[in-house]
N, C-alpha and C positions, 0 to 999 in steps of 0.2 A: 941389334934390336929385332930385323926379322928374324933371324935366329932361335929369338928366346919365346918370342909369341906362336913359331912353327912347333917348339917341344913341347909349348903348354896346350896347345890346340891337339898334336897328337896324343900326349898324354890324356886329354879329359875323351878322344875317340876310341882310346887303346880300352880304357876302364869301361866305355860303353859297349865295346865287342865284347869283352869279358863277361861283363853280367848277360846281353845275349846269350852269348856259347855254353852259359851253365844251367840256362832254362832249354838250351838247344839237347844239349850232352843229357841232360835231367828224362829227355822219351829214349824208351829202344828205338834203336838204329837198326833197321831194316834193310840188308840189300835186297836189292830185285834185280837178278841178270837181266837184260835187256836179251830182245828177239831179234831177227833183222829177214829185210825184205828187199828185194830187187826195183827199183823204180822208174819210170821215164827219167827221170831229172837228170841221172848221170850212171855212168855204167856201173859206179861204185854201189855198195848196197847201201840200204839205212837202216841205223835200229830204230825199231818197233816194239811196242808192247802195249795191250792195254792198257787204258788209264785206270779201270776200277782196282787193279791189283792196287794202285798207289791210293788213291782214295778212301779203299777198305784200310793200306795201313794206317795210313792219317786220321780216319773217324774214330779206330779205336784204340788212339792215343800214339802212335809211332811214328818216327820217322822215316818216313820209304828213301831209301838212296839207290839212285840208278846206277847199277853196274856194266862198265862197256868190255870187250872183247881186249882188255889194253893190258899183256903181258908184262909189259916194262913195269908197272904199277900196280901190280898185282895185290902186292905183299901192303902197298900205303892203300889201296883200297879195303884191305881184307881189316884193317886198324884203325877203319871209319865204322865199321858194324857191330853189331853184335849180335845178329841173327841172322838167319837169309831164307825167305821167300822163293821158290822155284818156279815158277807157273807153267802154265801149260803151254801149248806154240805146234804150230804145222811143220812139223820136219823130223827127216831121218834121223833114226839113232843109230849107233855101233850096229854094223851087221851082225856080228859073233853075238848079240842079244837075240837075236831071233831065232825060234825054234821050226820054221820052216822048213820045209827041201822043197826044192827043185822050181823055184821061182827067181826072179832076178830082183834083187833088192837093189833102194837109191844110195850109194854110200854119203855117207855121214859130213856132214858139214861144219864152216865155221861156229854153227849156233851149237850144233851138236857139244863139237870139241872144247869149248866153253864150258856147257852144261858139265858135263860130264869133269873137266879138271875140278871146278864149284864145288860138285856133290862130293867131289873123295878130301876136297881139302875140310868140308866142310864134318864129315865123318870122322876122318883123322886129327881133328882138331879141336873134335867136340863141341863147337860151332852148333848151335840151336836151328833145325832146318826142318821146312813144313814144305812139303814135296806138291803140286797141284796137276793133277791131270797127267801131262808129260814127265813130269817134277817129279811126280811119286813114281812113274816109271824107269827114271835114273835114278832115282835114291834103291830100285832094286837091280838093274843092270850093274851099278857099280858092286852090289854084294853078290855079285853069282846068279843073279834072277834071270827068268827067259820072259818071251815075250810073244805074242801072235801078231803079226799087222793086221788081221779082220776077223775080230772076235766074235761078228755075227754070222761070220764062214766057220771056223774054226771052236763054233760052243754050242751045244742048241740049246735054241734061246727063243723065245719071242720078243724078248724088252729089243727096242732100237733102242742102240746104245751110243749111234750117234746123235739122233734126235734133234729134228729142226727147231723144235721151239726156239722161244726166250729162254735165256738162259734164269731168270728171275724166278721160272718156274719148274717145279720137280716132276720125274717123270719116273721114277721106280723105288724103290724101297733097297737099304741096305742092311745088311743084319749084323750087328756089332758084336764080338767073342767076351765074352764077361772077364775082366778082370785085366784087359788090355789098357794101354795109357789110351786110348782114345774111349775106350769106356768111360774110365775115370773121369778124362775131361767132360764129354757129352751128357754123363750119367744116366743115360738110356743105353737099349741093345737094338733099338731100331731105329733108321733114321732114312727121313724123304733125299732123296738126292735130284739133282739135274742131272745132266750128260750131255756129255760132248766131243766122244771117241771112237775111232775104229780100233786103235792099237790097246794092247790091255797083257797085263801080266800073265802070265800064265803057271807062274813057278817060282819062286822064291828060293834065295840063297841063305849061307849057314848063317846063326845070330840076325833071321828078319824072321817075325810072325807075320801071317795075314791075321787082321784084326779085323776087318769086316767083307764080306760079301754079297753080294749080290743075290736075287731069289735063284737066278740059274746057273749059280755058283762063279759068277765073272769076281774074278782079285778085284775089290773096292775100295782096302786100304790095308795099309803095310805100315810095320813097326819095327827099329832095329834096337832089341835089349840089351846093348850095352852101351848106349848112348846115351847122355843124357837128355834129350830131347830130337830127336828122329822120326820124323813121323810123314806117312804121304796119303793122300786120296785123291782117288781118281776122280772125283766128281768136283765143284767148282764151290766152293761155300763162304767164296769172298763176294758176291748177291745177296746173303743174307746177311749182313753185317749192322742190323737194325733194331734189334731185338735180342738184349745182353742174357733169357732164356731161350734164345734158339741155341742148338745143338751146334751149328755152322759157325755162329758167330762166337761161342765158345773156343772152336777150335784155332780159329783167326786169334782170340785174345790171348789162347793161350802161348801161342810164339812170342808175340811180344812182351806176356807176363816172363817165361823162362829165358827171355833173350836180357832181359833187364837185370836180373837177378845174378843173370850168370857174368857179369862186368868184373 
């Protein structure tokens, strides 16, 4: 007798996860690699990342999944997504990206080596990936791209390109190349940006366009044409996720529109 009322109990739970998992399965699946940070608590690190990353995927209909640094599980994480989100983050990348001499660079880290495995599976995989800040910086390190670590050393400029503000708020102008997929999306050629960077492209590798730039020609956003969905900007436009004709929030929709589509 407990027997038969445990399979019919599980049964009527079994049907109810079901209908969950197909309203769940029904939004893009968004990873978001996680960041990590050194803390008191324990010698070990923790990951870290902002929460608006996950917020921005969730108001415009997605499912943000966090991705942790877990090799063994690599392959059943990567078959929980269907796009991936890169975000920005304080830390070294690949030395051999930088175009520097004669300074001592930090070598590259757990967060690094992470990023970077992410961007090339997610290239070679065709994997729908919208690159932010740092993100768009690895989606062109991985193709050949170089890099300045102080691009208000290294460009003359007068935009501060780190810039204290809020991030809520924009603080330069980007000029968009006509006929580029970030065109397409935005359907302008200019658009307000934030910032929030010392490091910045310098150089792009073979199959990436720069797609928009900066007034003092700083790389503002990179595209790789033979992907179907590859795209990075260096400025932060998961902030304006509020207003479905902003330019920003465009771009946000559209990973999760081509992450959906591409199932």
């Amino acid at each position: 007798m407990f027997t038969c009322i445990f399979h019919q109990k599980r049964a009527h739970y079994t049907h109810k996860e079901h209908e969950e998992s197909k309203f769940v399965i029904a939004k893009a699946r968004i990873g978001i690699p996680l960041g990590s940070k050194d803390t008191s608590f324990s010698r070990l690190p923790h990951y870290a990342m902002e929460k608006n990353y996950f917020d921005a995927i969730t108001k415009l209909g997605g499912l943000p999944i966090p991705l942790p640094y877990n090799d063994e599980n690599f392959e059943e994480y990567l078959g929980m997504i269907d796009g991936i989100l890169l975000p920005g983050g304080s830390f070294a990348s690949p030395t051999k990206w930088y175009d520097e001499d004669g300074i001592e660079l930090v070598k590259a880290g757990t967060w690094s080596h992470f990023y970077e495995k992410i961007t090339k599976t997610a290239i070679e995989r065709n994997i729908p990936i919208l690159g932010i800040c740092a993100g768009m910086q690895f989606l062109s390190g991985v193709t050949g791209g170089k890099m300045t670590t102080n691009v208000m050393k290294n460009l003359p400029t007068t935009i501060d390109h780190l810039n204290g503000a809020d991030k809520e708020f924009t603080c330069h102008k980007a000029h968009i190349k006509s006929g580029t997929l970030l065109h397409k999306i935005t359907n302008t050629l200019e658009i307000d940006v934030n910032s929030a960077h010392t490091e910045a492209v310098t150089s792009v590798g073979a199959g990436v366009i720069i797609s928009a730039k900066a007034e003092d020609g700083c790389i503002e956003a990179i595209e790789l044409v033979n992907h179907p969905f590859a795209l990075g900007v260096q400025w932060h436009p998961e902030f304006f996720c509020d207003n479905p004709e902003d330019p920003h929030y465009k771009i946000m929709k559209a990973l999760i529109n081509v992450s959906k589509s591409s199932r």
